[in-house]
C-alpha positions as CSV (number, residue, x, y, z in Angstrom):
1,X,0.0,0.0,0.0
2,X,1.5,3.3,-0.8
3,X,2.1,5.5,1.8
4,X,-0.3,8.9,2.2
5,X,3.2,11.0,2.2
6,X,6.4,11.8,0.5
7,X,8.4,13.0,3.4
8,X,8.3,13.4,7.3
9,X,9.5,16.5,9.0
10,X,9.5,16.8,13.2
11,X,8.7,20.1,14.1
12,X,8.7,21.9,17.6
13,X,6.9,24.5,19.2
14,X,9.2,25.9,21.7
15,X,8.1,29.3,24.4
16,X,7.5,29.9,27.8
17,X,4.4,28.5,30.0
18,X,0.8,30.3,28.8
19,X,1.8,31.7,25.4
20,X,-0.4,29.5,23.5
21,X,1.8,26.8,22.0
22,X,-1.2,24.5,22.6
23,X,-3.5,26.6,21.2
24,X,-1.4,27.2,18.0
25,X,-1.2,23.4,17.3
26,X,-4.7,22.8,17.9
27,X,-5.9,25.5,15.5
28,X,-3.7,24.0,13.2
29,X,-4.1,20.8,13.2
30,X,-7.4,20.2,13.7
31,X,-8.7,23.9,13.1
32,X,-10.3,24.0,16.8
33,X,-9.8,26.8,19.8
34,X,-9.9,25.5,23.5
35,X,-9.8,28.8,25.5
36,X,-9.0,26.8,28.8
37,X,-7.3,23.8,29.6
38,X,-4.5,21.9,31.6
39,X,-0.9,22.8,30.6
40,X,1.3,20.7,29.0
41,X,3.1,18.2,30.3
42,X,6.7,17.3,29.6
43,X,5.5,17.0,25.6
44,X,3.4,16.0,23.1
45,X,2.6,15.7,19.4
46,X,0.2,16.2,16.5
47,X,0.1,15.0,13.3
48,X,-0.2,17.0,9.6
49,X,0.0,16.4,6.0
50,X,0.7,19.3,3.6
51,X,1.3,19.4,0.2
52,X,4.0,22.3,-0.5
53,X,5.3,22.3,-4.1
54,X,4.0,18.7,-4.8
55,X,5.8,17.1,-2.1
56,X,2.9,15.3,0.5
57,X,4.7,16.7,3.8
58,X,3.9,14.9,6.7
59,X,5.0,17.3,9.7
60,X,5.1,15.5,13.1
61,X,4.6,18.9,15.4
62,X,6.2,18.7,19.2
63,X,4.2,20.6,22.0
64,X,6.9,20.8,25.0
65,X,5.8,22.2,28.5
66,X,7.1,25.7,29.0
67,X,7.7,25.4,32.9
68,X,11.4,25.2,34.2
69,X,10.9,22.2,35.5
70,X,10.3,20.2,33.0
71,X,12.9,21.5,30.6
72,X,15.3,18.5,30.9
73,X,12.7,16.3,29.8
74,X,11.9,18.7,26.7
75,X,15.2,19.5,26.0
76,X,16.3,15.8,25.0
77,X,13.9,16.1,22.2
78,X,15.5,19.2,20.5
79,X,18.2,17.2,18.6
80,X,16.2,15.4,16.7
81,X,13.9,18.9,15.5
82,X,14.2,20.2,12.2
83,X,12.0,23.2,12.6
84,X,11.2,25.1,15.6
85,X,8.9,27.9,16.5
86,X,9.6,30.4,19.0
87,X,6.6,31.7,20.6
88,X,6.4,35.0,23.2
89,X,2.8,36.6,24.0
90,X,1.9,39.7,22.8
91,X,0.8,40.9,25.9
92,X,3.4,39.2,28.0
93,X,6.3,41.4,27.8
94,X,8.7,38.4,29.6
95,X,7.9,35.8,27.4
96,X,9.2,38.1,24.9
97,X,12.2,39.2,26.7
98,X,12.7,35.2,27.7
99,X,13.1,34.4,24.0
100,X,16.5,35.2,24.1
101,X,17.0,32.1,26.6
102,X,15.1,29.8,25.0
103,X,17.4,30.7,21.6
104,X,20.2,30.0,23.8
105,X,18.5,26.2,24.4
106,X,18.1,25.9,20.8
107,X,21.6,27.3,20.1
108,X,23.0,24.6,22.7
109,X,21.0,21.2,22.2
110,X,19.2,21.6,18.8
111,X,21.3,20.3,15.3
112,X,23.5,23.1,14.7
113,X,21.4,23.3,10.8
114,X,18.3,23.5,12.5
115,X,15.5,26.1,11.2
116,X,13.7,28.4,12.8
117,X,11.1,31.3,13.2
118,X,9.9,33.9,15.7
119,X,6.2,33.8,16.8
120,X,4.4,36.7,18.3
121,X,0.3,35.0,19.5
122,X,-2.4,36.5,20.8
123,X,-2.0,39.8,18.3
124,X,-6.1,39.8,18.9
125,X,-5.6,41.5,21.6
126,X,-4.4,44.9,21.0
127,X,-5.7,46.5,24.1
128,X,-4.0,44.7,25.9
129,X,-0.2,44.4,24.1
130,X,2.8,44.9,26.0
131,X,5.1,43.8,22.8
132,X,5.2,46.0,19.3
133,X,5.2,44.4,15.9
134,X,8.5,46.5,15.4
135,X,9.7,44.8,18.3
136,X,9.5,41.2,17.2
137,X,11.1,42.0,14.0
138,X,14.3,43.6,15.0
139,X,14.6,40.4,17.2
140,X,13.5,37.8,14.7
141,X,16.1,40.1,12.5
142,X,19.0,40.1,15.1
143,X,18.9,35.7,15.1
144,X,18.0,35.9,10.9
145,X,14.5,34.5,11.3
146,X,10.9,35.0,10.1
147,X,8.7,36.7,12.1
148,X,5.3,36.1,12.1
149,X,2.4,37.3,14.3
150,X,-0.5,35.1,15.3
151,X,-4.2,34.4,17.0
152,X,-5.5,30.8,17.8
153,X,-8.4,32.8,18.7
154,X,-9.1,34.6,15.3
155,X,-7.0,32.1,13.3
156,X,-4.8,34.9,12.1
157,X,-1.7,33.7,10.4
158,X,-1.9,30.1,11.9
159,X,-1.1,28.0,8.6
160,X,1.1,30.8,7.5
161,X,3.3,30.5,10.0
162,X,3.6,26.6,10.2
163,X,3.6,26.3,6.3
164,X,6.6,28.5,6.0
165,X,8.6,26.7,8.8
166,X,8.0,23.6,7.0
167,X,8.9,25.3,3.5
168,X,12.2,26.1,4.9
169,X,13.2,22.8,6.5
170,X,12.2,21.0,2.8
171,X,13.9,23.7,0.9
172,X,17.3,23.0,3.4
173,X,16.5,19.4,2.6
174,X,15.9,19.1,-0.8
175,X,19.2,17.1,-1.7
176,X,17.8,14.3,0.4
177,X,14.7,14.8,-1.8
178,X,15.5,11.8,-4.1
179,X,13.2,11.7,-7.0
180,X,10.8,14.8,-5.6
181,X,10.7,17.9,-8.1
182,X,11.0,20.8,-5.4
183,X,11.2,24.7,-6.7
184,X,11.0,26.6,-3.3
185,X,12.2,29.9,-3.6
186,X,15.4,30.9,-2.9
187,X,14.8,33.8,-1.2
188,X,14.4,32.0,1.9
189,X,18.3,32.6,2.4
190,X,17.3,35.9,3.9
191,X,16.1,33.9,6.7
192,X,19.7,33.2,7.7
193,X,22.1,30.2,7.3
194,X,20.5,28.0,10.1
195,X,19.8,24.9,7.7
196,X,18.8,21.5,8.5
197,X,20.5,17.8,9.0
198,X,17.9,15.4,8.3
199,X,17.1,13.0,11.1
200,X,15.0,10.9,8.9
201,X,15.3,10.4,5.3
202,X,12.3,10.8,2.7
203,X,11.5,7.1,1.8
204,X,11.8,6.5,-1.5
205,X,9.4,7.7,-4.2
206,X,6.9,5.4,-2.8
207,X,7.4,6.3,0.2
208,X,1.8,15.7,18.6
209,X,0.7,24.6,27.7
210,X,-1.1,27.2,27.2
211,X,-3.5,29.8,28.6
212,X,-5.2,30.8,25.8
């Protein structure tokens, strides 16, 4: 039986505790909005398939528990990422500053090719927004990463976001592509140099937190 994808990509959703990491996977997975629920913990996962330039991408996405305490656990999971998104709260002006730390995880236990973008959530609401737009792009700028901002709650830029991350690990990738036709766009080397190692190989041409 052939299988329902050309490829599988592991993804990871990486931010501190209540900025809607949860939320974010849920809305794009299964297109759904919980506005309450336990936190994550340690990690879990959720299951996609996209189709990006032909290719059937299955991404495998990773929902790790932002709390300190469970960061050992979560942090023997980063080596085998090939994308991960950083996610701050708009309105939570130390999840953005906290970024930086959680860079320096990814920096120290992640593949050294891994990619990566910068999420800003909860851009809904504005009245209560402690972090600019500006702000989040001279950071994303600063590490050479895309910058999106997002709303589980309004579904505002919630496929963008994960469909670019996964546009950047396949175009890093597509060497190991064996028989797949990809034409991603070069411009994606503005996002910086960060490229992938692949922790699984495409098999051939046949062949799973927040306060909301």
């Amino acid at each position: 039986m052939a299988k329902e994808y050309d490829v599988l990509l592991r993804l990871m959703l990486l931010g501190d505790s209540g900025v809607g990491k949860t939320c974010l996977l849920w809305r794009f997975t299964d297109d759904d909005f919980h506005p309450s629920h336990i936190s994550t913990i340690g990690i879990d996962f959720k299951m996609k398939t996209l189709e990006i330039e032909g290719v059937r991408v299955r991404v495998q996405i990773w929902d790790t528990a932002g709390q300190e305490r469970y960061q050992t656990v979560t942090k023997q999971y980063y080596r085998r990422a090939q994308g991960i998104l950083l996610v701050y709260d708009v309105t939570n002006e130390h999840s953005f500053q906290d970024i930086v730390k959680w860079a320096s995880d990814v920096d120290e236990c992640a593949p050294e090719r891994v990619k990566w973008i910068l999420v800003g959530n909860k851009c809904d609401e504005e009245e209560r927004r402690r972090v600019t737009t500006e702000q989040g792009n001279k950071l994303a700028k600063t590490y050479g990463m895309y910058f999106f901002e997002t709303s589980a709650f309004s579904n505002y830029n919630i496929n963008e976001c994960f469909t670019r991350l996964t546009e950047l690990v396949l175009h890093a990738n597509r060497k190991e592509l064996d028989g797949l036709s990809l034409s991603i766009s070069d411009d994606l080397s503005s996002a910086g140099q960060r490229s992938v190692e692949v922790s699984q190989k495409v098999e051939e041409s046949a062949e799973r937190t927040c306060s909301c």
